[in-house]
C-alpha positions in Angstrom: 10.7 -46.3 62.8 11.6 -43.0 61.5 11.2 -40.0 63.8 8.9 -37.7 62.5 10.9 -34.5 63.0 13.4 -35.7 60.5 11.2 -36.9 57.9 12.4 -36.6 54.3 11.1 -35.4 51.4 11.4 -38.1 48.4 14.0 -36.5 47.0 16.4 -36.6 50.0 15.7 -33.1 51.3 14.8 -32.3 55.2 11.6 -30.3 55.5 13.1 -28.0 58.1 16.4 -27.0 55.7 16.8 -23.7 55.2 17.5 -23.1 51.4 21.4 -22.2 50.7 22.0 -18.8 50.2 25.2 -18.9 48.1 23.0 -21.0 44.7 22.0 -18.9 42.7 19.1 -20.7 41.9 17.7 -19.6 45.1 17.7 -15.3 43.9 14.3 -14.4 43.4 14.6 -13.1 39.5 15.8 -16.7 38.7 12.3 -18.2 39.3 10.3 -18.8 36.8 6.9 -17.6 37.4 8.5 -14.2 39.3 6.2 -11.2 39.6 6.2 -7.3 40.0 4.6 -7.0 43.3 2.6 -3.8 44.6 2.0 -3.8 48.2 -0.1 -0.9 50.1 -0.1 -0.5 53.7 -1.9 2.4 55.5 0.8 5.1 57.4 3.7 6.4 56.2 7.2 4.1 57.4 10.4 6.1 58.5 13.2 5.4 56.5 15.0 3.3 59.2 12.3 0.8 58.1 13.3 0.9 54.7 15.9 -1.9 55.5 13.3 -4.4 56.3 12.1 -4.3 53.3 15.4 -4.6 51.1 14.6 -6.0 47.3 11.9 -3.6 47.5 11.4 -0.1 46.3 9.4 2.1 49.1 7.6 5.0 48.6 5.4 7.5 51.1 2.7 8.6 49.1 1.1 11.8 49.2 -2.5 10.4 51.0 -0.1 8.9 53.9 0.0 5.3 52.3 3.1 3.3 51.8 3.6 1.8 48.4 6.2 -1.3 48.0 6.7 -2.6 45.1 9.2 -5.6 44.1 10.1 -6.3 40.7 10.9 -10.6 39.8 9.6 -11.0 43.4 8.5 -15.1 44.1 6.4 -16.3 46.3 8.7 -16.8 49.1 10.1 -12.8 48.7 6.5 -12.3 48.8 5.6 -13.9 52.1 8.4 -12.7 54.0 7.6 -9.3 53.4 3.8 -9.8 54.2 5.4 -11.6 57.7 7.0 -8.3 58.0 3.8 -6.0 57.7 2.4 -8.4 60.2 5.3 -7.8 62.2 5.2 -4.2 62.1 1.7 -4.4 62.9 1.1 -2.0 59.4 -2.3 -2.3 58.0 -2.5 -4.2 54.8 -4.8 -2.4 51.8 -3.4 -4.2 49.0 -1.3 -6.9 46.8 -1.2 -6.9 43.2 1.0 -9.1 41.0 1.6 -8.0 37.6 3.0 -10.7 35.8 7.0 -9.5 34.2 7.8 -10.3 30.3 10.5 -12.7 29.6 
Protein backbone atom coordinates (compact mmCIF):
# COMPACT_ATOMS: atom_id res chain seq x y z
CA UNK A 1 0.00 0.00 0.00
CA UNK A 2 1.40 3.22 -1.12
CA UNK A 3 1.73 6.01 1.48
CA UNK A 4 -0.16 8.80 0.52
CA UNK A 5 2.42 11.53 1.15
CA UNK A 6 4.51 10.19 -1.50
CA UNK A 7 2.01 9.66 -4.08
CA UNK A 8 3.15 10.07 -7.78
CA UNK A 9 1.93 11.68 -10.46
CA UNK A 10 1.63 9.34 -13.71
CA UNK A 11 4.35 10.51 -15.09
CA UNK A 12 6.85 9.69 -12.27
CA UNK A 13 6.83 13.12 -10.57
CA UNK A 14 6.31 13.78 -6.62
CA UNK A 15 3.50 16.29 -5.97
CA UNK A 16 5.52 17.94 -3.31
CA UNK A 17 8.86 18.63 -5.79
CA UNK A 18 9.85 21.76 -5.96
CA UNK A 19 10.52 22.63 -9.77
CA UNK A 20 14.43 22.90 -10.58
CA UNK A 21 15.61 26.18 -10.87
CA UNK A 22 18.67 25.65 -13.19
CA UNK A 23 15.97 24.29 -16.57
CA UNK A 24 15.28 26.76 -18.31
CA UNK A 25 12.05 25.63 -19.06
CA UNK A 26 11.04 26.62 -15.70
CA UNK A 27 11.77 30.91 -16.54
CA UNK A 28 8.63 32.50 -16.83
CA UNK A 29 8.92 34.04 -20.53
CA UNK A 30 9.45 30.44 -21.77
CA UNK A 31 5.76 29.49 -21.09
CA UNK A 32 3.61 29.54 -23.46
CA UNK A 33 0.47 31.27 -22.60
CA UNK A 34 2.76 34.10 -20.55
CA UNK A 35 1.05 37.39 -19.81
CA UNK A 36 1.82 41.16 -19.12
CA UNK A 37 0.42 41.48 -15.67
CA UNK A 38 -0.85 44.82 -14.04
CA UNK A 39 -1.35 44.62 -10.37
CA UNK A 40 -2.78 47.66 -8.07
CA UNK A 41 -2.55 47.70 -4.46
CA UNK A 42 -3.73 50.70 -2.33
CA UNK A 43 -0.46 52.67 -0.36
CA UNK A 44 2.51 53.52 -1.64
CA UNK A 45 5.63 50.51 -0.84
CA UNK A 46 9.17 51.79 0.19
CA UNK A 47 11.74 50.78 -1.99
CA UNK A 48 13.19 48.19 0.43
CA UNK A 49 10.03 46.35 -0.72
CA UNK A 50 10.87 46.57 -4.17
CA UNK A 51 12.98 43.29 -3.81
CA UNK A 52 10.05 41.22 -3.02
CA UNK A 53 8.74 41.81 -5.96
CA UNK A 54 11.79 41.14 -8.36
CA UNK A 55 10.58 40.28 -12.20
CA UNK A 56 8.40 43.09 -11.60
CA UNK A 57 8.50 46.69 -12.51
CA UNK A 58 7.06 48.92 -9.42
CA UNK A 59 5.79 52.20 -9.60
CA UNK A 60 4.25 54.76 -6.70
CA UNK A 61 1.63 56.52 -8.51
CA UNK A 62 0.65 59.93 -8.04
CA UNK A 63 -3.02 59.07 -6.11
CA UNK A 64 -0.80 56.89 -3.50
CA UNK A 65 -1.47 53.52 -5.38
CA UNK A 66 1.22 51.04 -6.27
CA UNK A 67 1.24 49.80 -9.81
CA UNK A 68 3.26 46.28 -10.63
CA UNK A 69 3.38 45.25 -13.59
CA UNK A 70 5.19 41.91 -15.07
CA UNK A 71 5.81 41.39 -18.55
CA UNK A 72 5.82 37.11 -19.83
CA UNK A 73 4.61 36.63 -16.24
CA UNK A 74 2.82 32.75 -15.77
CA UNK A 75 0.61 31.71 -13.56
CA UNK A 76 2.90 30.57 -10.96
CA UNK A 77 4.98 34.26 -11.16
CA UNK A 78 1.54 35.38 -10.75
CA UNK A 79 0.55 33.69 -7.53
CA UNK A 80 3.51 34.15 -5.78
CA UNK A 81 3.38 37.73 -6.03
CA UNK A 82 -0.41 37.82 -5.04
CA UNK A 83 1.01 35.49 -1.81
CA UNK A 84 3.21 38.36 -1.30
CA UNK A 85 0.46 41.21 -1.21
CA UNK A 86 -1.29 38.88 1.18
CA UNK A 87 1.75 38.74 3.04
CA UNK A 88 2.29 42.33 3.23
CA UNK A 89 -1.11 42.69 4.25
CA UNK A 90 -1.41 45.42 0.99
CA UNK A 91 -4.84 45.94 -0.30
CA UNK A 92 -5.57 44.38 -3.57
CA UNK A 93 -7.60 46.83 -6.28
CA UNK A 94 -6.64 45.06 -9.34
CA UNK A 95 -5.24 42.29 -11.88
CA UNK A 96 -5.24 42.57 -15.40
CA UNK A 97 -3.61 40.28 -17.95
CA UNK A 98 -2.99 41.54 -21.23
CA UNK A 99 -2.14 38.82 -23.38
CA UNK A 100 1.95 39.41 -25.12
CA UNK A 101 2.40 38.93 -29.07
CA UNK A 102 4.60 36.15 -30.09
Amino acid sequence: MADENNAKKTDGTNYGESPRTDDPSSTPSSHPGACCYEIRVRDHLETYWFEWFEGWSITNLDNGDVLLTGYKIDQSSLHGALNKIRDLNLTLLGVKCYPMDG
